[in-house]
Structures are given as structure tokens and as C-alpha cells.
C-alpha positions in Angstrom: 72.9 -37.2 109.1 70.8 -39.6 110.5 72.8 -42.2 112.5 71.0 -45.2 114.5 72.4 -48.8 116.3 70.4 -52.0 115.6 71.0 -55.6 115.8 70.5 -57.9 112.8 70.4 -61.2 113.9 72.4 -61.6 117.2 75.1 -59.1 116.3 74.9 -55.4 116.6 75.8 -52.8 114.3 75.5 -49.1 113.8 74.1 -47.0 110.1 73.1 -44.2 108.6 69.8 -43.7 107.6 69.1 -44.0 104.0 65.1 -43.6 103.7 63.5 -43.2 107.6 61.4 -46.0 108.1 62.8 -47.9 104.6 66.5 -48.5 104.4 69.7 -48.1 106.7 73.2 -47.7 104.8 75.0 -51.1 105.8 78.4 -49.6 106.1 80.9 -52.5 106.5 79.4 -53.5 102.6 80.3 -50.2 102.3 83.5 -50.0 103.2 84.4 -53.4 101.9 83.3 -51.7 98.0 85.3 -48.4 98.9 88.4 -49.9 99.7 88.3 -52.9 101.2 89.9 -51.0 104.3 88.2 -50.8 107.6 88.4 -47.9 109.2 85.1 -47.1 110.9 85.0 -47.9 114.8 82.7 -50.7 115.7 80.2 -48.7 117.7 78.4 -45.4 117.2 79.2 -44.9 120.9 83.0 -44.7 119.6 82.3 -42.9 116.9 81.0 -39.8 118.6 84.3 -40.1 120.9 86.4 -40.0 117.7 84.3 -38.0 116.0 87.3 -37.7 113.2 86.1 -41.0 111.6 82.7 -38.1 110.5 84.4 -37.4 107.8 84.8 -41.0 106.4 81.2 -41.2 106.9 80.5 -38.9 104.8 82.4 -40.4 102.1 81.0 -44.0 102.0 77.7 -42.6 102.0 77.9 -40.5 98.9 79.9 -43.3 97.8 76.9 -46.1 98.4 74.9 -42.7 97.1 76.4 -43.2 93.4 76.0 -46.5 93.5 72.1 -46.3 93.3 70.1 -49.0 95.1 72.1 -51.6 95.4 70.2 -54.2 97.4 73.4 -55.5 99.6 74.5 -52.1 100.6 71.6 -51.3 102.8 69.2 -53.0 105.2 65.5 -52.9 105.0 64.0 -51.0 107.8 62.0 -54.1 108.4 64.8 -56.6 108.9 66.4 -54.6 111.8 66.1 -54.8 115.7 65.9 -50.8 116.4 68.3 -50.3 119.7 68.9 -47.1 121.7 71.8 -45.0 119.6 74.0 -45.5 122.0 72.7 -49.1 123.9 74.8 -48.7 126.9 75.6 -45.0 127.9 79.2 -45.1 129.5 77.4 -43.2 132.6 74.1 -41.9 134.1 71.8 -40.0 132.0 71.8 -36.1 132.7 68.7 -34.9 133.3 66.9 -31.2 133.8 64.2 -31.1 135.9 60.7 -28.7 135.6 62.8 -26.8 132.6 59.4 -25.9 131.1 57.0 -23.4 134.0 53.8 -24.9 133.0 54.9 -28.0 133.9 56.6 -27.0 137.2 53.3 -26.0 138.2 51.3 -28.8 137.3 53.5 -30.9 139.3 52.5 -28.0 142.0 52.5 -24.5 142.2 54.2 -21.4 140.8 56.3 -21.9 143.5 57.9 -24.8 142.0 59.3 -22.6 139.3 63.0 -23.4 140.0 65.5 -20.6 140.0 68.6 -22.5 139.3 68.5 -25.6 137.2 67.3 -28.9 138.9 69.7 -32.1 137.8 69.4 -35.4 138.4 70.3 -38.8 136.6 68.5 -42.1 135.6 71.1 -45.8 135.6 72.4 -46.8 132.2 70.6 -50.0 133.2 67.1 -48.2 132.2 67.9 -47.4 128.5 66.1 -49.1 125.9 65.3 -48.2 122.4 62.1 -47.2 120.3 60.0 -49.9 119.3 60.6 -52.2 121.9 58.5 -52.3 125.2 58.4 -51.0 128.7 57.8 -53.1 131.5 55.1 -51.9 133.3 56.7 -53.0 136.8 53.0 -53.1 138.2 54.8 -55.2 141.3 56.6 -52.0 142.4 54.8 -49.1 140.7 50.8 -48.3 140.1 51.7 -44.6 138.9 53.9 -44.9 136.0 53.8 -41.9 133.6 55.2 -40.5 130.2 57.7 -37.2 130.0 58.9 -36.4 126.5 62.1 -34.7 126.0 64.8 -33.6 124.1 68.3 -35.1 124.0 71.5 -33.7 123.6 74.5 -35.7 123.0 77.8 -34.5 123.8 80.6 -35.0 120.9 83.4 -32.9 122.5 85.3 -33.2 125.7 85.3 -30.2 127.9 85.1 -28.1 130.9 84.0 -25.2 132.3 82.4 -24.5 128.7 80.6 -20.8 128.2 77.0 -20.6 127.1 78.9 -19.3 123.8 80.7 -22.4 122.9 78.5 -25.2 123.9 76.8 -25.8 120.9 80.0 -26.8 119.6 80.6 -29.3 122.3 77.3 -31.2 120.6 77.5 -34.0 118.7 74.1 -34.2 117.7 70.3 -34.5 119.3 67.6 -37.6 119.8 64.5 -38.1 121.9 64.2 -39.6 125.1 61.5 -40.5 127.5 61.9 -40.2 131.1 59.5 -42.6 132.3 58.8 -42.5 136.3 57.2 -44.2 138.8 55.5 -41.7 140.8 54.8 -43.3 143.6 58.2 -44.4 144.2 59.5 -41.1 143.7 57.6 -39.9 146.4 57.7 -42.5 148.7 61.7 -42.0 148.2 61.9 -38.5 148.4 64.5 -38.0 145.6 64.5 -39.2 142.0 66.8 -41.8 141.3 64.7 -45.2 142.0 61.6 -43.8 140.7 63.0 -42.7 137.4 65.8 -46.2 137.0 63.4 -49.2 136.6 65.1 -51.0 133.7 63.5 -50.0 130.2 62.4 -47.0 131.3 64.5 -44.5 129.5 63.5 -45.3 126.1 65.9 -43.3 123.6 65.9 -42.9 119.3 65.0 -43.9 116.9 68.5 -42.4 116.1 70.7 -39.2 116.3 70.7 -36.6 113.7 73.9 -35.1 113.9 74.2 -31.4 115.3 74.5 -30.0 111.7 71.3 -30.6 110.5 69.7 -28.6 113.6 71.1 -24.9 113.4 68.7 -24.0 115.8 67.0 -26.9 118.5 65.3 -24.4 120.1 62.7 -23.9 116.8 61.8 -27.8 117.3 58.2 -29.0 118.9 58.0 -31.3 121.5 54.5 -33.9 120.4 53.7 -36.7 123.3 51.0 -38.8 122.3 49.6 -41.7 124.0 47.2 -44.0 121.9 47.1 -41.2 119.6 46.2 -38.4 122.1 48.0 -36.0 122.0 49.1 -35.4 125.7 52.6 -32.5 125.6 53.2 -30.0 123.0 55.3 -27.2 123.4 58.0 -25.6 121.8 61.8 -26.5 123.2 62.2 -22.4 122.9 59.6 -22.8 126.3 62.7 -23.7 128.9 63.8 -22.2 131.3 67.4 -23.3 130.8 68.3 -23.3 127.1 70.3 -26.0 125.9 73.4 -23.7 126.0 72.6 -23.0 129.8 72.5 -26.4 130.9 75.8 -27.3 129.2 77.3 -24.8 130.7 76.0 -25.1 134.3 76.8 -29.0 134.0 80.4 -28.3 133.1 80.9 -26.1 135.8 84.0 -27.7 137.3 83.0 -31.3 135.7 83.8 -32.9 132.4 81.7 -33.4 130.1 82.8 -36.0 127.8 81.9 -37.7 124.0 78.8 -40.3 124.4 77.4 -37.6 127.3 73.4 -38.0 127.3 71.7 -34.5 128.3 67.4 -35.0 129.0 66.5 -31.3 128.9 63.5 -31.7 130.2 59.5 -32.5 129.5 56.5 -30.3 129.3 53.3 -29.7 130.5 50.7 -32.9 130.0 52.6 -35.2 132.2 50.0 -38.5 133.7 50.6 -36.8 137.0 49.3 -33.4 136.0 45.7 -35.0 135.3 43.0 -34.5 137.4 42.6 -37.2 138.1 46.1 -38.4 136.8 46.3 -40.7 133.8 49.3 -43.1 134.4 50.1 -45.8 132.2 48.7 -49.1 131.9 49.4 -52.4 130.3 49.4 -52.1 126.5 49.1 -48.0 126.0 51.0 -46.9 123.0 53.6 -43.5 123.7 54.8 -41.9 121.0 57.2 -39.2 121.3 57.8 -36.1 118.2 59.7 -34.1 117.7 59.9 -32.2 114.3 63.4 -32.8 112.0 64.5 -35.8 114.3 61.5 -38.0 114.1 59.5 -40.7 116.5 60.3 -42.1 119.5 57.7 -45.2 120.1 57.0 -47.7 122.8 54.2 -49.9 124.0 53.6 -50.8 128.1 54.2 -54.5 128.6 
């Protein structure tokens, strides 16, 4: 399934995906034709953290399924304010640095391959969502660049979880662009500052939920900046596989539901231009990955 938050209006809700890019399941219509009984939380952010209320999911959706198309049961695509899935992570995103060797070395040699998996977390403050646009922050930053990932989103409280269980500690995957200021990382010395400018941690278009993916390491990775294709790799390139980094971040911290894992980009980053390619005022990213869909977003 196919979940994703947007606003209609000033309010904001949280569907399922009828038709991508054509319809979102309005679920309180939804429940109000089940049963007239609310039981869904009011954010998708609580949902994953009770993940329980799945199951009653599933049910009004083959519910609003039998119905056939029933104009006040969904929302066209159209008439919705995409937001991030989750528009304010409870904390700092998770993220994997140089998790792909070709782009270790672009960003400088072979001996930037890292032997033991490189963290390091952008503010909630920077998330926004696909479709919207990303302030270019030209005051601050001339070097601004584009790294396409893949996100994992944790639907299962634990600790000290095995490379063996920790794809059942997932709730489901989305993409997620780690925009950076280069400059300011560098100036810095550390990547915090450089990679939390507000809006620039685009996330979405939604989260498919973990049982539509058996495997995420068959997916492709597809960065594209005014249609040129920039990064393309399969996720099966990492160094740390998905099961890995789980694993090594749980290692004596809790990993909780609503958790945001970046896994890290590939080769074809701005920086690894010569000479670079940052981004400027009105470029157009768009971010692919196959069986979860297109992360998109414009430079203010």
C-alpha cells in the first residue's frame, strides 16, 4: 500500500493511494460509510507507531474498493498539497554516509572507502515534501548539490536488532534527497549545518509499505536534474545493506516507529563534476526509484 500526507485546504490529512498521480482514498468518508466509527489515528506518523490500526486499513480500502468510483470517497490528485509522509519526523534523520564506493571516491579517493558505516543526521526543521520547492539559500551557500537515496522507515520498536530480524522492524520505504551545501560542510568540518538548511530534505511522494518490497535491494536509484539523468545505480551497490545499518544503529540505541533511515546516495553527485555542477535557481531534481515512484522538486 501506498500511504501519503497532504493538506486540502488548511487542514492536513493522511490516504492511501488509489490511482498514483489521479486519486487518494479519503479515508474519514471512508470510515464514516463503514461504520460511522472512527478508529484510524489522525496522522500517518501515528499510524506507523500503532501499526495495529494496518489492518483497519486494509478494510476500508477494499471497502471504498467495492464501492466503485464514488466521487466523495477520494480526492483528485490535483486538489491536494503533496507533504512529506511524515511532515515533522519526531527526531533527526538517520543518515549513511559514502554507502555506495564509486561515490566515496568521487568525493576523493579509494581511500575514502569507509570500513565501518559513516552516520550522521540532518534537523526535522529541513524536511519538506515532493512537489514543493527548495530554497536555494544563495546568502549562505553557492555549492548546493543533489544526493538521491533510499528511505527506510522504522515500524517496530527495538534494540540491539540482528541483521536477521531487521527487515521486520520496517514499516515501509520512500525516497529522500539529502540536499547539502558544500561549502558549508567544508568550511564546518562536519555535516550537520551543511546538510540542515530548512527544505532541504525533501522526502515522498509517499511510503509504500514494506510488503510490497520483498526485496529493496533489486530497486534502482534514477537522479535526474532537468531531465539528465545525473545517479543511477542499483541499491544492491552499498556497502552496508539495509539490514546492516539497522543493525549497527540499534547497537545499544532504540530504534523506534516514525524512525527515518537515508541509506545513502550514489555516484553523480554536483560535487563529483569536473568541474562541479551545483544547483541553481529554477533546476528541476527528480529522484526514481522503481516500485515506489518520484520524488520532485524545483530550486527557488
Amino acid at each position: 500500500m501506498k500511504l501519503v500526507s497532504f493538506k486540502t485546504g488548511k487542514e492536513e490529512r493522511y490516504g492511501a493511494v488509489k490511482e498514483v498521480g489521479e486519486t487518494i482514498w479519503n479515508l474519514a468518508a471512508l470510515e464514516r460509510s463503514f461504520d460511522r466509527k472512527k478508529v484510524l489515528p489522525a496522522s500517518l506518523l501515528q499510524l506507523i507507531q500503532e501499526e495495529t490500526h494496518m489492518t483497519r486499513l486494509d478494510e476500508l480500502v477494499r471497502f471504498g474498493e467495492s464501492l466503485g468510483d464514488t466521487a466523495s470517497l477520494v480526492y483528485p490528485w490535483r486538489d491536494v498539497t503533496l507533504l512529506p509522509p511524515i511532515p515533522r519526523p519526531v527526531k533527526n534523520i538517520m543518515c549513511v554516509g559514502k554507502n555506495y564506493r564509486e561515490h566515496a571516491i568521487e568525493m576523493g579517493s579509494e581511500a575514502d572507502i569507509p570500513e565501518h558505516i559513516m552516520i550522521f543526521t540532518k534537523a526535522p526543521t529541513s524536511v519538506t515534501g515532493s512537489m514543493t520547492a527548495i530554497q536555494s539559500h544563495n546568502s549562505l551557500t553557492s555549492q548546493l548539490d543533489y544526493e538521491g537515496e533510499l528511505a527506510v522507515i522504522i515500524g517496530e520498536k527495538g534494540i540491539n536488532i540482528s541483521e536477521k530480524e531487521a527487515r521486520r522492524h520496517i514499516f515501509g520505504y520512500t525516497i529522500l534527497n539529502d540536499i547539502t551545501a558544500r561549502d558549508l560542510q567544508k568550511k564546518h568540518k562536519q555535516f550537520f549545518l551543511g546538510k540542515s538548511l530548512d527544505t532541504t530534505c525533501p522526502i515522498g511522494p509517499y511510503i509504500v509499505t514494506a510488503d510490497e518490497i520483498e526485496d529493496p535491494e533489486s530497486l534502482t536509484i534514477t537522479t535526474r536534474v532537468n531531465g539528465e539523468v545525473r545517479q543511477e545505480a542499483p541499491v544492491s551497490d552499498m556497502i552496508f545493506p539495509i539490514g546492516k545499518i539497522i543493525a549497527e544503529l540499534s547497537a545499544g540505541m532504540t530504534l523506534e516507529p516514525g524512525d527515518i533511515i537515508a541509506t545513502g546516495t550514489p555516484s553523480g553527485v554536483g560535487k563529483g563534476f569536473t568541474p562541479p555542477r551545483f544547483l541553481k535557481s529554477g533546476d528541476k531534481v527528480e529522484i526514481s526509484i522503481d516500485r515506489i515512484g518520484t520524488l520532485t522538486n524545483t530550486i527557488q
